[in-house]
FIFITOR-90180 format. One record per residue (C-alpha): y, z, x; residue in one letter; residue number from 1. Coordinates in Angstrom, 1 decimal, always signed. Each point is the difference from the previous one (the first is absolute). Layout:
<kolzas>
kolza py:Y	pz:Z	px:X	aa:a	i:NUM
...
</kolzas>
This chain:
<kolzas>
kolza py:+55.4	pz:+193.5	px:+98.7	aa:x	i:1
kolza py:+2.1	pz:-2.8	px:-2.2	aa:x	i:2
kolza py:-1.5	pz:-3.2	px:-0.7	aa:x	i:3
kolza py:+1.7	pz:-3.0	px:-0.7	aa:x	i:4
kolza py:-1.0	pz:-2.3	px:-2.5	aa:x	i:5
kolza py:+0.7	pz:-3.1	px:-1.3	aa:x	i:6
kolza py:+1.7	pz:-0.1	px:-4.0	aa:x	i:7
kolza py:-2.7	pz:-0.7	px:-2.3	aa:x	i:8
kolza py:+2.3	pz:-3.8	px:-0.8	aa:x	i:9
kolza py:+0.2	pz:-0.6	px:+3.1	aa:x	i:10
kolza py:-3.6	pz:+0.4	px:+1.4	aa:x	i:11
kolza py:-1.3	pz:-2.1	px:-3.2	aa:x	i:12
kolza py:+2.3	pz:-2.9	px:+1.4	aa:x	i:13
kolza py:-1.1	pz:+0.5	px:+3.6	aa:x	i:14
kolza py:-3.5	pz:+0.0	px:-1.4	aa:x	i:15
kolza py:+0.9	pz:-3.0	px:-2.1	aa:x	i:16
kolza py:+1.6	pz:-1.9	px:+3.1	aa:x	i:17
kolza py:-3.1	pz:+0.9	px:+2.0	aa:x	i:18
kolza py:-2.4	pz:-1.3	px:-2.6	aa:x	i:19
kolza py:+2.3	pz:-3.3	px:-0.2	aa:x	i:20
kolza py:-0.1	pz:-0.4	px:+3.8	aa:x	i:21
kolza py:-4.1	pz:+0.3	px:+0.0	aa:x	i:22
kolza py:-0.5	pz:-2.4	px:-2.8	aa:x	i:23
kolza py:+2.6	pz:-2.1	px:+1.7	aa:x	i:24
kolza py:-2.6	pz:+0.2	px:+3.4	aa:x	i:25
kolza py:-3.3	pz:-0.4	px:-1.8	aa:x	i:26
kolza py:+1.5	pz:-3.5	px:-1.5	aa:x	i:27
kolza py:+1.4	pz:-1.3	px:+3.2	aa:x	i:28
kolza py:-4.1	pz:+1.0	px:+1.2	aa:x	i:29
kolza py:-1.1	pz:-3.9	px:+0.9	aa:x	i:30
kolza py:+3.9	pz:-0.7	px:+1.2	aa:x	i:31
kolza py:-0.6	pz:+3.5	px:+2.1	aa:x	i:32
kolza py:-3.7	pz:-1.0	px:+1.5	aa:x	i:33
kolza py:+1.2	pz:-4.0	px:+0.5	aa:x	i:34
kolza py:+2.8	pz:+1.2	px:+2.4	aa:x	i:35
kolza py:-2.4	pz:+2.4	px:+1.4	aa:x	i:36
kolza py:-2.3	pz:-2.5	px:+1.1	aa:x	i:37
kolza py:+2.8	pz:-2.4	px:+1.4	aa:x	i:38
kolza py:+1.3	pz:+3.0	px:+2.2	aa:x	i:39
kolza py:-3.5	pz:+0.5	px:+0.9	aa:x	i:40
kolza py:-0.6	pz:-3.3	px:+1.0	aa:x	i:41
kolza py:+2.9	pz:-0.5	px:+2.3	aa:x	i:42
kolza py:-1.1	pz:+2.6	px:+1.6	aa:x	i:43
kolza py:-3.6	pz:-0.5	px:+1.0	aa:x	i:44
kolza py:-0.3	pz:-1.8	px:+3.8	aa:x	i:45
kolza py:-2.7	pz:-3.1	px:-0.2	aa:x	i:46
kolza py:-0.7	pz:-1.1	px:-3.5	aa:x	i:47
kolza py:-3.0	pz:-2.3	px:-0.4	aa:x	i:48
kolza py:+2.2	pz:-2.0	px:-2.7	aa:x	i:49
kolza py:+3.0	pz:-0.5	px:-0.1	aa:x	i:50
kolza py:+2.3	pz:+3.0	px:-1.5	aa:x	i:51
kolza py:+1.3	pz:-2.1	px:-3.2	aa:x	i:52
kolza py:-3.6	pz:-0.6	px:-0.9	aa:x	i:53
kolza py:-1.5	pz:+3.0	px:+0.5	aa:x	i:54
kolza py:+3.2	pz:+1.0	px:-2.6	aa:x	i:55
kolza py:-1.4	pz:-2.7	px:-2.5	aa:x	i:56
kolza py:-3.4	pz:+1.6	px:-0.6	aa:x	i:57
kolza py:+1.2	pz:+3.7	px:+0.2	aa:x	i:58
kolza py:+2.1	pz:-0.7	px:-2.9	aa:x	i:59
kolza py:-2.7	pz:-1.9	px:-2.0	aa:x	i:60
kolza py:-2.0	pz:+3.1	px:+0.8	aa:x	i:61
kolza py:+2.7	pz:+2.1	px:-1.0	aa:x	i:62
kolza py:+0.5	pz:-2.1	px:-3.2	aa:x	i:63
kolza py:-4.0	pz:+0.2	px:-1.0	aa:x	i:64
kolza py:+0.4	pz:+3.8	px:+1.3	aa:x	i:65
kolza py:+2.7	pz:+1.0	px:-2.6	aa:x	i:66
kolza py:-2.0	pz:-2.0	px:-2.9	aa:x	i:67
kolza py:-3.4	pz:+1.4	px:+0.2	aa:x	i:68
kolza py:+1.5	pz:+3.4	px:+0.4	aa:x	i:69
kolza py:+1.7	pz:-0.7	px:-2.9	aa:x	i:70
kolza py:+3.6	pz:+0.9	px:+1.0	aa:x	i:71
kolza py:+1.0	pz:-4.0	px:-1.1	aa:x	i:72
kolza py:-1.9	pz:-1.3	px:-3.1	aa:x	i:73
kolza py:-0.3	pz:-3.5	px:-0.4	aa:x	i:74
kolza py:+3.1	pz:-1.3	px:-1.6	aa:x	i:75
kolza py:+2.0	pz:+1.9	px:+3.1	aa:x	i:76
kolza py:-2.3	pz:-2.4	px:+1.9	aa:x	i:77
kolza py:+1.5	pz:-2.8	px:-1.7	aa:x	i:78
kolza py:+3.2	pz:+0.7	px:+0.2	aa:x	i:79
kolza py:-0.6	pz:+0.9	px:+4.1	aa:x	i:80
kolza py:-1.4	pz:-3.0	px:+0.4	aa:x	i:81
kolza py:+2.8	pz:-2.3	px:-1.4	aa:x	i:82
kolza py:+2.7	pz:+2.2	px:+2.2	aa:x	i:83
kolza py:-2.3	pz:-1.2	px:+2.5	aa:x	i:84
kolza py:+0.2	pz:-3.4	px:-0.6	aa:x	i:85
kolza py:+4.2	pz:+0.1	px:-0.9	aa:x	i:86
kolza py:-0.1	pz:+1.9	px:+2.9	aa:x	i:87
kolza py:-1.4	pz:-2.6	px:+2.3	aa:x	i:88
kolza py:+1.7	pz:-2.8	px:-1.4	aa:x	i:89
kolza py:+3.2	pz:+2.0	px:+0.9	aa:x	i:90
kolza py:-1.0	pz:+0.3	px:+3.6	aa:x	i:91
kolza py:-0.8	pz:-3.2	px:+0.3	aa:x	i:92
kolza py:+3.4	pz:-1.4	px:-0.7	aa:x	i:93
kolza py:+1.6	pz:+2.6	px:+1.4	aa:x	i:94
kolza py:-1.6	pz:+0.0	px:+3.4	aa:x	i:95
kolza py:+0.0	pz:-3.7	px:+0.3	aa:x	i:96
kolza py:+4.0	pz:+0.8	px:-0.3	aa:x	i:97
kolza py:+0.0	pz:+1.8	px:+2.5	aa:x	i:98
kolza py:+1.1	pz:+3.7	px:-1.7	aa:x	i:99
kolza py:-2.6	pz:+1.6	px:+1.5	aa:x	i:100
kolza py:-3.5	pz:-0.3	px:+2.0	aa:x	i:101
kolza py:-3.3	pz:+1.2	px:+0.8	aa:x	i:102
kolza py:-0.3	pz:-1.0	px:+3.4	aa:x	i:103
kolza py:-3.2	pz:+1.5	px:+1.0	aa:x	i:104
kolza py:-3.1	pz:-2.9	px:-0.1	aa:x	i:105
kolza py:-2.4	pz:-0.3	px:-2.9	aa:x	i:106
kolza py:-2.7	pz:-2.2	px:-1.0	aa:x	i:107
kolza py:+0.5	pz:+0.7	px:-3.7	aa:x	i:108
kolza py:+4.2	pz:-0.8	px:+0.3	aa:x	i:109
kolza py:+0.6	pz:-2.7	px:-1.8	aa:x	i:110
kolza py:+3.9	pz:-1.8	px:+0.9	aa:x	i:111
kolza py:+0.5	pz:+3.2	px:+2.1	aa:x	i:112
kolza py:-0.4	pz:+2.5	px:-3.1	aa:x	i:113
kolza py:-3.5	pz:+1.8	px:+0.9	aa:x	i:114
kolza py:-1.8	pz:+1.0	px:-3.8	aa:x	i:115
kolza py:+0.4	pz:+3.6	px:+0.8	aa:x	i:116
kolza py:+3.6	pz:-0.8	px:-0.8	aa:x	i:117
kolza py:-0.4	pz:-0.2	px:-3.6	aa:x	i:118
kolza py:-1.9	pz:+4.1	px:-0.3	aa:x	i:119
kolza py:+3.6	pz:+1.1	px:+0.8	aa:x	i:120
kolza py:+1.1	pz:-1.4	px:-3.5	aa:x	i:121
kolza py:-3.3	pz:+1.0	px:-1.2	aa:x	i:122
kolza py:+0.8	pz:+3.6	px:+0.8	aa:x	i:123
kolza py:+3.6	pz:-0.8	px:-2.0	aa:x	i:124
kolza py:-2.3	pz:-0.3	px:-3.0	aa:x	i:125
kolza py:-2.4	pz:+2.7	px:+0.9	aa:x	i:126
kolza py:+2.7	pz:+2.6	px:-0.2	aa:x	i:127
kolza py:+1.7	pz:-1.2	px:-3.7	aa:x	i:128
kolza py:-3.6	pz:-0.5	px:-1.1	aa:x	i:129
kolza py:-1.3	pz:+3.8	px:+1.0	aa:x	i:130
kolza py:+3.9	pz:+1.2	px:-0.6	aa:x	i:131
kolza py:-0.4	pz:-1.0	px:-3.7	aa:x	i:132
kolza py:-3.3	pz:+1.7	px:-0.7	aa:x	i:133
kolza py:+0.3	pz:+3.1	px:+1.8	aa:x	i:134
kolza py:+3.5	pz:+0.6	px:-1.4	aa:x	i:135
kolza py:-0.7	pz:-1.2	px:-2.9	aa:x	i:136
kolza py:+2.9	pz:-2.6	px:-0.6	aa:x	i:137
kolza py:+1.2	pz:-1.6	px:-3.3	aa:x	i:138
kolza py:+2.9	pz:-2.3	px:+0.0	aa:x	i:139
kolza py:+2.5	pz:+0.4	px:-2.9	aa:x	i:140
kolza py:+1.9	pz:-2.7	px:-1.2	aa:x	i:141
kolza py:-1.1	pz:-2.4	px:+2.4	aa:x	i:142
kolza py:+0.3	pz:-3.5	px:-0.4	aa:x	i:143
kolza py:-3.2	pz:-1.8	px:+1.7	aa:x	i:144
kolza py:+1.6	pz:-3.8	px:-0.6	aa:x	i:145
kolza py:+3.7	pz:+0.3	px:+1.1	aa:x	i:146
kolza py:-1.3	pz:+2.5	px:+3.3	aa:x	i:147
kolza py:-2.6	pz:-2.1	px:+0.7	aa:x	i:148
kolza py:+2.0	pz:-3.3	px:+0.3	aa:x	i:149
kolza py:+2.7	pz:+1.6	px:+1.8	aa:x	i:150
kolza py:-2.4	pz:+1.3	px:+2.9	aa:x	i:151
kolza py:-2.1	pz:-3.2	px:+0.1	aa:x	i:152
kolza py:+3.9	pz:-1.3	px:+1.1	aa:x	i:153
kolza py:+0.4	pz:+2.9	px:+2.1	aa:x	i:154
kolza py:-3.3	pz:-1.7	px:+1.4	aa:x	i:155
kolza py:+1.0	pz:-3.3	px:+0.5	aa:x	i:156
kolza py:+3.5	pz:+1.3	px:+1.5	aa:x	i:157
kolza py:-1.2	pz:+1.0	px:+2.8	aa:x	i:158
kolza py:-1.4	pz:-3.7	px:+1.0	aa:x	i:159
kolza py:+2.4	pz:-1.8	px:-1.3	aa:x	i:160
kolza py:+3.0	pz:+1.8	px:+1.8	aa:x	i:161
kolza py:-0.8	pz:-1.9	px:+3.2	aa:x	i:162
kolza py:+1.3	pz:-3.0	px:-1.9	aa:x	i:163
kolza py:+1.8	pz:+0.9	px:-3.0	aa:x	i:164
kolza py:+2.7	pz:+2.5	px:-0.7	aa:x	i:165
kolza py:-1.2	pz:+3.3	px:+0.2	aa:x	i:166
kolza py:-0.1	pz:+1.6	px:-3.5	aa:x	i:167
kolza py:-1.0	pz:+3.5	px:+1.1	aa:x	i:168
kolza py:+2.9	pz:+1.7	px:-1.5	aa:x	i:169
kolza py:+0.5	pz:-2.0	px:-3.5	aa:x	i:170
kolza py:-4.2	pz:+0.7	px:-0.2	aa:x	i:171
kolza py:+0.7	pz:+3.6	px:+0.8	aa:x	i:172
kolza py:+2.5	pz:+0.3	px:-2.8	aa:x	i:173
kolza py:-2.3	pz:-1.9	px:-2.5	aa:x	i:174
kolza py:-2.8	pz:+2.7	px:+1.3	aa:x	i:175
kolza py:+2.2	pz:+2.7	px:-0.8	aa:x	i:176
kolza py:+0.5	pz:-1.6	px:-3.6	aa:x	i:177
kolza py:-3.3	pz:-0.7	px:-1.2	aa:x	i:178
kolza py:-1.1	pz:+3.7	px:+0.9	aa:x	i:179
kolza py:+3.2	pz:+1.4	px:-1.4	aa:x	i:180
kolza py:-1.4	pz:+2.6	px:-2.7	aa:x	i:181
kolza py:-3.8	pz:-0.4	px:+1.6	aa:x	i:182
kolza py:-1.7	pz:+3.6	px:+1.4	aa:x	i:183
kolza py:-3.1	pz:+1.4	px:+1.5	aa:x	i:184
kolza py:-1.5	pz:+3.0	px:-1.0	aa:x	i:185
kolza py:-2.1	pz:+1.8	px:+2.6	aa:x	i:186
kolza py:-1.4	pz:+3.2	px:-0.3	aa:x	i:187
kolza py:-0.1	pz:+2.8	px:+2.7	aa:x	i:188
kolza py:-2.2	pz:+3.4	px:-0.3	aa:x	i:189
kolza py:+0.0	pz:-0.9	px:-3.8	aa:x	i:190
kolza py:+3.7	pz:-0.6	px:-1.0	aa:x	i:191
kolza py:+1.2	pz:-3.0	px:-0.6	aa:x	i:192
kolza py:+2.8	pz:-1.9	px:+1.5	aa:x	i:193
kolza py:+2.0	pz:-2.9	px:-0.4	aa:x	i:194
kolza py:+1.6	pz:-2.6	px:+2.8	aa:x	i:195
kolza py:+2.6	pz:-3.1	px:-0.9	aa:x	i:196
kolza py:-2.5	pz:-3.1	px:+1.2	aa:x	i:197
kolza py:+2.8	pz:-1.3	px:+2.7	aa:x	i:198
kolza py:+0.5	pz:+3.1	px:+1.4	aa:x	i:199
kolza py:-4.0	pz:+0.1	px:+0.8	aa:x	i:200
kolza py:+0.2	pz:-3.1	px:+1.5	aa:x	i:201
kolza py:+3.3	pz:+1.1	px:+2.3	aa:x	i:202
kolza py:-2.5	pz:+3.2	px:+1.5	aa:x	i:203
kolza py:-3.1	pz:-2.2	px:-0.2	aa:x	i:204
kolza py:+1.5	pz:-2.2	px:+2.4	aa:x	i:205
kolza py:+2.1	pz:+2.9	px:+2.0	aa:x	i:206
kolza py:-3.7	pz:+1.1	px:+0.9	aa:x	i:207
kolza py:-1.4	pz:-3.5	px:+1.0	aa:x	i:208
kolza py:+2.8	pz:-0.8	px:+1.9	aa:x	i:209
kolza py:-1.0	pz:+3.1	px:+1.9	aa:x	i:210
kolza py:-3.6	pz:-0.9	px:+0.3	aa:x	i:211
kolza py:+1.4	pz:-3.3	px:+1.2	aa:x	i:212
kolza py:+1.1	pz:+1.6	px:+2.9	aa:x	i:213
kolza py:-2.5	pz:+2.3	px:+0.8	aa:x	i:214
kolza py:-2.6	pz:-2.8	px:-0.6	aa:x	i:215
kolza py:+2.2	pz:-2.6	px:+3.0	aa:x	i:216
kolza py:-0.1	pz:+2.8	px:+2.0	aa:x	i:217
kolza py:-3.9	pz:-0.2	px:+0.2	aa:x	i:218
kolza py:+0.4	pz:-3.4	px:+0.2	aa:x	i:219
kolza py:-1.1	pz:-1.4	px:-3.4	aa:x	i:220
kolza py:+2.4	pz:-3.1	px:+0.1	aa:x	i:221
kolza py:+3.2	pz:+0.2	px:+2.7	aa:x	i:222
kolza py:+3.5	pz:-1.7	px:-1.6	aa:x	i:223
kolza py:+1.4	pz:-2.4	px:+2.9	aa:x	i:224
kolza py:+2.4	pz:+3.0	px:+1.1	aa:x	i:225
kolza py:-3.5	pz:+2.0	px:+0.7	aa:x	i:226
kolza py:-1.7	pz:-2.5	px:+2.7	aa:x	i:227
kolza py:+0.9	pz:+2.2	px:+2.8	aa:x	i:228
kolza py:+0.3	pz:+3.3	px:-1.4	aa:x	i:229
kolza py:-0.1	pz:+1.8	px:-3.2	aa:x	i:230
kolza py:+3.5	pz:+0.3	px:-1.9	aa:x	i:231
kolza py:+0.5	pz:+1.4	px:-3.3	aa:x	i:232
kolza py:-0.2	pz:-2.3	px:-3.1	aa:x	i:233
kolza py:+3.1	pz:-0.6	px:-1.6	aa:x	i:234
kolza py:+1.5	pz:+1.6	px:-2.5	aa:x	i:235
kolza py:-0.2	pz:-3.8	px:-2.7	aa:x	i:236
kolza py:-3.3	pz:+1.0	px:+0.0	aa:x	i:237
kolza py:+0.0	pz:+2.5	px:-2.0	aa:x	i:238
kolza py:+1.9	pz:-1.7	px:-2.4	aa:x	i:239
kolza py:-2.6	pz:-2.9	px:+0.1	aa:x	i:240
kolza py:-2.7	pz:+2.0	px:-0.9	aa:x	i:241
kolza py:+1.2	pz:+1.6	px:-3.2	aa:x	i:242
kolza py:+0.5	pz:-3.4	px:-1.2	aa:x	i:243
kolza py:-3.5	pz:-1.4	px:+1.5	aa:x	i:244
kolza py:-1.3	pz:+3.1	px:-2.0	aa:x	i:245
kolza py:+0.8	pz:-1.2	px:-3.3	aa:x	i:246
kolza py:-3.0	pz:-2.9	px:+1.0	aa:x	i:247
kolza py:-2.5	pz:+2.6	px:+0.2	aa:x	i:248
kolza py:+0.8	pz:+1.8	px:-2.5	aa:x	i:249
kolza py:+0.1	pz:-2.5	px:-2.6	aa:x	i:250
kolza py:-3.6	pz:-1.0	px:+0.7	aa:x	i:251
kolza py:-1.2	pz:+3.4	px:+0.2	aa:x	i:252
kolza py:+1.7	pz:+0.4	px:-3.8	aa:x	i:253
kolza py:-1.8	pz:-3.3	px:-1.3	aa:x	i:254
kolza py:-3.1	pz:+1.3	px:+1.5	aa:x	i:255
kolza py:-1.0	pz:+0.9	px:-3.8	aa:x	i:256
kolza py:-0.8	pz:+3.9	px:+0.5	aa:x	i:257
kolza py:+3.8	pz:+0.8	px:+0.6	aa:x	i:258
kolza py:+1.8	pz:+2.3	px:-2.6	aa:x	i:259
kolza py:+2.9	pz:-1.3	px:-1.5	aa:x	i:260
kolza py:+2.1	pz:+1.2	px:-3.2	aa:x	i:261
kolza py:+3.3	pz:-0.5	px:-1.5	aa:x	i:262
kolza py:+2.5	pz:+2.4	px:-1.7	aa:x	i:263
</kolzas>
């Protein structure tokens, strides 16, 4: 009988691949569970409450879950809890624009953004928080000022497009030049690698525009084009979110346990 078997390269960078993959799930473990319990919800007849409620205690529950377990420590905390906050000031604006809704009734929706809205960011931080530890990241020749100025305009871009010029693209190009040079190093199955910063922020935001999607279709939030049935989230998204991405990660850097280094 003749076996086959995989080149010894090539099964170390399938095992490698593999590893990456399962470090990549265990991080997105509060995003994974959130969306869970949304998809859950929408699908059990009769609640006692209603649904986006019921959504704001399972994710405080989840939240006090994942810190007495220890799998977030108590800066992570922090720096959930003020994605939290960005995150529902965000909503806030946005939905009274009308960009998108949560039209299901709440008694804890506040200008028709219901507080479970702001867990979604949280789980934004939750991933970058538990992403940095379990991979052990250190950002080389990152500049903490310049990055963190240009996403706090990133930030304020998306408000003030609704009245100003929008300055996506100029803000995308100053992105790209304040993280010209900058890295992460991650490690996998004990080897290290090494990412350009932008380009973790272009497949950062690949995946969360595709968690956008799969988390409209179990009807999170609905986009005006949603109302009566689910379509797919448009493609600006994506670009969006590796921008919006910068936000988070620039707290989760000045969150004072984050490895940094110059060469």
């Amino acid at each position: 009988m003749v076996t086959a078997s995989i080149p010894g390269p090539l099964a170390a960078s399938v095992r490698q691949l593999l590893d990456f993959a399962w470090t990549q799930t265990r991080s997105c473990a509060f995003a994974i569970a959130l969306m869970a319990g949304v998809a859950a919800s929408a699908l059990l007849p009769g609640l006692p409450v209603a649904r986006y409620d019921l959504l704001v205690v399972y994710g405080v529950l989840l939240t006090l879950l994942f810190w007495m377990r220890g799998w977030e420590n108590g800066r992570d905390i922090a720096v959930i809890a003020v994605c939290h906050v960005i995150g529902l000031a965000f909503e806030l604006v946005k939905v009274s624009l009308g960009s998108w809704s949560y039209p299901e009734p709440a008694v804890l929706k506040f200008a028709g953004v219901p507080l479970y809205g702001g867990f979604l960011y949280a789980a934004v931080g939750s991933y970058v928080c538990r992403a940095w530890r379990l991979f052990d990241l250190e950002l080389v020749r990152y500049r903490p000022r310049s990055t963190a100025v240009v996403a706090a305009a990133i930030y304020v871009n998306f408000f003030s497009h609704h009245w100003l010029p929008d300055a996506r693209w100029p803000l995308a190009a100053l992105l790209l030049a304040v993280t010209a040079g900058s890295s992460v190093r991650f490690t996998v199955r004990g080897v290290r690698w090494r990412m350009p910063l932008a380009l973790s922020f272009v497949l950062i935001g690949f995946f969360l525009w595709i968690a956008e999607n799969l988390a409209t279709y179990v009807g999170a939030w609905r986009y005006p084009y949603q109302l009566h049935g689910w379509q797919p989230v448009g493609v600006e998204k994506f670009g969006a979110w590796s921008l919006l991405i910068s936000v988070t990660f620039v707290l989760a850097a000045v969150a004072g346990s984050r490895r940094t280094g110059t060469e």
